[in-house]
C-alpha positions, -999 to +999 in steps of 0.1 A: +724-336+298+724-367+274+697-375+250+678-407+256+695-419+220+729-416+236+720-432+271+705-462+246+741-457+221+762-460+260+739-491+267+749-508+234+780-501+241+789-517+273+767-547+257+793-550+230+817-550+256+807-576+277+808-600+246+841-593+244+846-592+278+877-619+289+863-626+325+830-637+341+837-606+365+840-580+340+809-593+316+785-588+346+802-553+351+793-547+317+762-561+319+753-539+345+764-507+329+744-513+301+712-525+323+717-490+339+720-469+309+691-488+291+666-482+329+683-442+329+667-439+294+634-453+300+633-427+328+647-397+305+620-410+281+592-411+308+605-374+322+606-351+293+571-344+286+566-333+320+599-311+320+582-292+289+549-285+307+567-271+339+570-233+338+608-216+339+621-198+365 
């Protein structure tokens, strides 16, 4: 599973390449990308105090 430091480094990423982006089409699929990783890590963040307080199986 990724770290929340490389679901932000993947989010830099595709905002890097939506400025290079040649097309209006592909700058919003980049921009996207990156909005996802960015929300993904805010939810890895949120959820891994509670994953160390839950007991193993």
């Amino acid at each position: 599973m990724p770290t929340t430091k490389d679901l932000i480094e993947r989010a830099r990423m595709f905002d890097e390449r939506a400025e290079r982006a040649a097309d209006a089409i592909s700058r919003q699929h980049y921009r996207e990308m990156a909005a996802h990783y960015r929300a993904l890590s805010v939810e890895h963040r949120e959820a891994a105090p509670l994953s160390e307080h839950e007991p193993v199986h």
